[in-house]
C-alpha positions in Angstrom: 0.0 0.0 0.0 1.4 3.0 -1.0 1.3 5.9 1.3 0.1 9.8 0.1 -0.5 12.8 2.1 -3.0 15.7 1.2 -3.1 19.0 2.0 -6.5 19.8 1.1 -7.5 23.1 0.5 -6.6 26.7 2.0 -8.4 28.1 5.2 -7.5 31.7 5.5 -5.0 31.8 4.3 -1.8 29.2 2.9 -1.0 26.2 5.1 2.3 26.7 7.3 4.8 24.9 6.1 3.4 22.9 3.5 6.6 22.7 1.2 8.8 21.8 4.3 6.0 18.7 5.2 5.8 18.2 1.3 10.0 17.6 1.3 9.6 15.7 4.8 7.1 13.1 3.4 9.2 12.7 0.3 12.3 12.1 2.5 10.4 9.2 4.4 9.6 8.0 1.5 5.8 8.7 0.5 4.6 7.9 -2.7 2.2 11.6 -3.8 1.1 14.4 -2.1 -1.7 15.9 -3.0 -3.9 19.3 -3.1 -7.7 20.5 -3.4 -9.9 23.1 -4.4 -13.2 24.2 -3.4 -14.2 27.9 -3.3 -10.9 29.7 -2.0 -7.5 28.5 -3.1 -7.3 26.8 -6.4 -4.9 23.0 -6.3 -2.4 24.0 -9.2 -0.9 26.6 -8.1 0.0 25.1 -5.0 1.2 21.7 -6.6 3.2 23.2 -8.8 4.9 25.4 -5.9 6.0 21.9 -4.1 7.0 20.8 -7.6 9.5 23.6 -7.6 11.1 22.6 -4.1 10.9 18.5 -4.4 12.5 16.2 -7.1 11.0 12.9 -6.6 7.3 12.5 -5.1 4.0 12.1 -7.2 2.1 14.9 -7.6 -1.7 15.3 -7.2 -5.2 16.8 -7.0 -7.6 15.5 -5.0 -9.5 17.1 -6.0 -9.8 20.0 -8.6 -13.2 20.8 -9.5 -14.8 20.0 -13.3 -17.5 22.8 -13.5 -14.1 25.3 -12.6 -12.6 24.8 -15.5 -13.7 23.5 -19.3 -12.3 19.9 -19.8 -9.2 21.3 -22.1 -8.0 23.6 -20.1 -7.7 21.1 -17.0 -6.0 19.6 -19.6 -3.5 22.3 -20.2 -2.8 22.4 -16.3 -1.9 19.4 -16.1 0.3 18.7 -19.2 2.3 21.8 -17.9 3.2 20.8 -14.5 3.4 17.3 -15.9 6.4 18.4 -18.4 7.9 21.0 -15.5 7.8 18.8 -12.8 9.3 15.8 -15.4 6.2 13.5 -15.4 5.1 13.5 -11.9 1.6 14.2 -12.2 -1.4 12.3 -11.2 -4.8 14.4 -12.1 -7.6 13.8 -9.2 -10.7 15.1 -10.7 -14.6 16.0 -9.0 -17.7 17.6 -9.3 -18.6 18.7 -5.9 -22.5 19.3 -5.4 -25.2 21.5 -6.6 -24.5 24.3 -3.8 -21.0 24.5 -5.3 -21.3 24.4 -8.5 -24.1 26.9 -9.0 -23.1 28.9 -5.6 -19.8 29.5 -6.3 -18.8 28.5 -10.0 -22.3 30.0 -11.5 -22.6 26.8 -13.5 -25.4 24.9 -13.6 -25.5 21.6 -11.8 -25.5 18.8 -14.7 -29.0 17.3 -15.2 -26.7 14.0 -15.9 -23.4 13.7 -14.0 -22.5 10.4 -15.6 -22.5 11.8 -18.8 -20.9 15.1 -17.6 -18.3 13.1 -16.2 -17.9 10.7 -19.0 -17.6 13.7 -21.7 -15.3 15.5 -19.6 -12.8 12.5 -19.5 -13.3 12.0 -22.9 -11.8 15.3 -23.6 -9.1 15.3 -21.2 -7.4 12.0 -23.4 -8.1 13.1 -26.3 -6.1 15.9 -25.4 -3.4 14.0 -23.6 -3.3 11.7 -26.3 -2.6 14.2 -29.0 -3.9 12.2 -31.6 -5.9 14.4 -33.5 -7.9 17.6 -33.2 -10.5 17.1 -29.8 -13.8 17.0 -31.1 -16.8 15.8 -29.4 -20.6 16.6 -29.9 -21.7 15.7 -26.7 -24.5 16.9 -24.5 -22.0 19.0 -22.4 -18.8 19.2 -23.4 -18.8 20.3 -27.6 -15.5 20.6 -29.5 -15.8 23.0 -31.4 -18.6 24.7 -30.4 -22.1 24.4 -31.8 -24.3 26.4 -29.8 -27.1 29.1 -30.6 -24.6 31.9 -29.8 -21.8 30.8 -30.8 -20.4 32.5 -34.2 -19.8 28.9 -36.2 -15.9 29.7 -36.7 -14.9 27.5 -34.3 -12.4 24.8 -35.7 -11.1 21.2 -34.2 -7.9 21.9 -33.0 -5.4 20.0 -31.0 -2.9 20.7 -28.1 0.2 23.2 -29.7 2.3 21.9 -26.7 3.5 17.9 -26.5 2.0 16.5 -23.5 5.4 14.6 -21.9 3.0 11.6 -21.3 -0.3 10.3 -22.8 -1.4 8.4 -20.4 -1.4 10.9 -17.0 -3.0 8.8 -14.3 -6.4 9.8 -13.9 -8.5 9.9 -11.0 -12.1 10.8 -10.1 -13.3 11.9 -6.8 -16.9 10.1 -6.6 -19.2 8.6 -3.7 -22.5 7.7 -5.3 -23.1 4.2 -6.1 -23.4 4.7 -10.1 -20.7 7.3 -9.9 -18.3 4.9 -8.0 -18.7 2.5 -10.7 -18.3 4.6 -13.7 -15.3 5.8 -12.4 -13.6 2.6 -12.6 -14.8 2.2 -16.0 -13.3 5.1 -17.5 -10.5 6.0 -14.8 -7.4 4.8 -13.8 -8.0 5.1 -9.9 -10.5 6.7 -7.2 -10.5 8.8 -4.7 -13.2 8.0 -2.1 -13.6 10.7 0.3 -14.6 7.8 3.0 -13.6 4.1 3.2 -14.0 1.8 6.3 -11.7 -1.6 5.9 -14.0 -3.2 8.4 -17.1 -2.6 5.6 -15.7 -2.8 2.5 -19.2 -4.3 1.2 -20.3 -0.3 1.0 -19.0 0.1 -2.4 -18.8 -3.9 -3.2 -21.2 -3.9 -6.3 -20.0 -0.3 -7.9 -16.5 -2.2 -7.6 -17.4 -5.2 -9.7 -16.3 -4.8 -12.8 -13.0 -2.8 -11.6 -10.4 -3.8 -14.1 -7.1 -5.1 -13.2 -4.4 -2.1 -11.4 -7.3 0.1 -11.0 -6.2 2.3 -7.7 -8.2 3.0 -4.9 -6.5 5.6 -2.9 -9.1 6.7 0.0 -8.4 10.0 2.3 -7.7 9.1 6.2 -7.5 11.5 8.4 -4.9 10.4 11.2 -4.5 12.3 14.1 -1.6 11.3 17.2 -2.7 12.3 20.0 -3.2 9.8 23.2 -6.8 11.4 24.5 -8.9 9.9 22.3 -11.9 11.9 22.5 -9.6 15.1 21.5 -8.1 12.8 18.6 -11.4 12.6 17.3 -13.2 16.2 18.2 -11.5 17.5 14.5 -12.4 14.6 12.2 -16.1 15.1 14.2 -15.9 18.5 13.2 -15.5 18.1 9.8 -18.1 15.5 9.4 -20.7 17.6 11.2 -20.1 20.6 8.8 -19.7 18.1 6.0 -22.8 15.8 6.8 -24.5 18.6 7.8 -24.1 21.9 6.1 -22.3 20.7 2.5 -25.4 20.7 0.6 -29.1 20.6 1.3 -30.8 19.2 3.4 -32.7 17.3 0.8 -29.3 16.7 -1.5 -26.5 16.0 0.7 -24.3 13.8 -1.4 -21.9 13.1 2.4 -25.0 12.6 4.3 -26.2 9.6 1.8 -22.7 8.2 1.9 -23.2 8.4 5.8 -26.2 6.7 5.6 -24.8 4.0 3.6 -22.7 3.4 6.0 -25.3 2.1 8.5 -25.5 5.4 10.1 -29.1 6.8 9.3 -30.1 8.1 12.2 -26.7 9.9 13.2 -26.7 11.6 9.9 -30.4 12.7 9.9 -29.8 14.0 14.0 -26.5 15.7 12.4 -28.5 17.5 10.0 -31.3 18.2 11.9 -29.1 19.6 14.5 -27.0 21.8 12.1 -29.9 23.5 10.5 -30.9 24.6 13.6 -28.1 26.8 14.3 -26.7 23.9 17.0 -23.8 23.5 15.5 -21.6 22.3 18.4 -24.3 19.8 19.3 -24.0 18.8 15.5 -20.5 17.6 16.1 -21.0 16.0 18.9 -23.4 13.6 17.0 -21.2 12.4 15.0 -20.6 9.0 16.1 -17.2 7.9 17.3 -17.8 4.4 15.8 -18.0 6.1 12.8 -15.2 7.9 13.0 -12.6 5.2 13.8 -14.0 3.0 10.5 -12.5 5.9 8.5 -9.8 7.2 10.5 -6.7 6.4 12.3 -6.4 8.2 15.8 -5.3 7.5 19.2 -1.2 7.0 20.7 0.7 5.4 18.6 -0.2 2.0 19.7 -3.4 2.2 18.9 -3.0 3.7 15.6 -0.4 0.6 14.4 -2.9 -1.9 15.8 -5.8 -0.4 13.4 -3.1 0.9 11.3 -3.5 -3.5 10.1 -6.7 -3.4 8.9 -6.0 -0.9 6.4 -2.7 -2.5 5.0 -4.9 -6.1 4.8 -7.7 -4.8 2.7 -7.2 -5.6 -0.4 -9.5 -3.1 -2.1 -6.7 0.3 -0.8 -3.6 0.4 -3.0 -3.1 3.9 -1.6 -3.7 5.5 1.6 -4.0 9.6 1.2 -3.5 10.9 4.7 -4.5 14.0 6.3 -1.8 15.1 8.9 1.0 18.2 9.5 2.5 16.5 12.4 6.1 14.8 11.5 5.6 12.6 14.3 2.4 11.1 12.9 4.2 11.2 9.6 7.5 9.3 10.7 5.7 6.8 12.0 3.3 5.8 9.3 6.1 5.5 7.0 7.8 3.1 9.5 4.3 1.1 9.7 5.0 1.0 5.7 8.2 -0.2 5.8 7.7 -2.6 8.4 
């Protein structure tokens, strides 16, 4: 099991430190590091900073939104850093939820996400692969451009610049059922925001048909800290906003994923709770069982005895952790070496 970290996206401001930890987990010997996006910071811009400073580690996004950018010129991102940082990239891709999408990006949320998602990726190869002009006439992404209001000059065209590689591993950042399982149909790895190795069966059938090296490469939050309730107050945190206020009430993509999860009535109390205005009561709903299927926390004991169950499944070929503490770093990469 290889062994990422993540940086996620910018609060206020840029994370402390972040190409110091970026050149520390390459030094113990992690695999990728990897940065999001959601309505502040962008994740280029900050990739290609640590690609400037490091020489060895993968480089990706998990994730950068779809609906921020047309399909070609993710492209263009990422067969730029991909030539600067000499073939490092791996391209994490998602399309958030209608809040974000219309809220923030002004688009409007795809009537079909499955075949947003599938044109999108289309595009993306045809661009890495440099075969030909792109063209597609699809329902949402057209090459060249047919539309009412558009002026009919448009022309096929195809990328000036060389990508370095063709085939830039792709992932997609998915959690509903159908979504999972087109993903490993036209992607070369996943990024699911949750995975439990005690109930892998969640995502069992949208895994099926997943084709031989396909990566799964799920975020775990792991925090070192021997009072356990204080390990998990943060990862409770972010599952009450997440569960609770990343959405609607009626379209909640986490709080279905939640639910899925066995936990129905925690993530119905959660949102209840939040849309009330109670959010510290929120938080504290979020059920601690639920929280150690997903995460790693505790002393250091206790995270390499669960740290087992995660290097046994053999669903995770990656592990993308969330953690700025060196500590907790040193001594995941010695659970990796072991």
């Amino acid at each position: 099991m290889r062994l990422g970290l993540t940086f996620g996206y910018w609060g206020r401001g840029p994370s402390a430190g972040f190409v110091e930890t970026a050149q520390e987990a390459e030094r113990l010997g992690f695999d990728s590091v990897w940065t999001a996006e959601s309505w502040g910071s962008d994740a280029f811009t900050p990739l290609t900073w640590i690609a400037a400073n490091t020489s060895r580690i993968s480089l990706g996004t998990a994730v950068t939104q779809m609906t921020a950018r047309t399909p070609t010129a993710t492209a263009m991102h990422a067969l730029t850093l991909d030539h600067l940082s000499g073939g490092r990239v791996m391209l994490g891709l998602g399309l958030s939820g209608p809040q974000v999408v219309e809220g923030w990006y002004g688009r409007p949320f795809p009537k079909s996400p499955l075949t947003f998602t599938r044109e999108y990726v289309d595009v993306i190869r045809q661009v890495l692969r440099r075969e030909g002009p792109v063209a597609l006439e699809g329902r949402y992404a057209q090459h060249p451009y047919r539309g009412e209001d558009g002026t009919g000059l448009g022309k096929p065209l195809k990328p000036i610049t060389h990508p370095l590689r063709a085939d830039i591993p792709l992932f997609l950042g998915a959690e509903g059922p159908k979504n999972v399982h087109l993903t490993t149909q036209i992607a070369d790895g996943w990024l699911p925001l949750h995975w439990s190795p005690y109930n892998p069966s969640v995502y069992g059938e949208s895994l099926r048909d997943k084709p031989e090296g396909f990566r799964i490469a799920p975020m775990v939050q792991v925090v070192l800290e021997d009072d356990l309730e204080k390990a998990m107050f943060p990862i409770k945190a972010a599952m009450g906003f997440y569960v609770g206020g990343m959405g609607a009430k009626s379209k909640n993509f986490h709080a279905d994923l939640m639910r899925r999860f066995g936990y129905s009535d925690a993530a119905d109390r959660i949102q209840d709770l939040f849309f009330e205005g109670r959010r510290e009561e929120a938080i504290a709903a979020v059920p601690s069982e639920f929280v150690d299927e997903i995460a790693l926390v505790g002393s250091a004991d206790r995270i390499r005895d669960r740290y087992a169950a995660w290097r046994d499944d053999k669903h995770v070929t990656d592990m993308i952790v969330t953690t700025k503490d060196p500590t907790a770093l040193k001594l995941l990469a010695d659970l990796a070496n072991a």
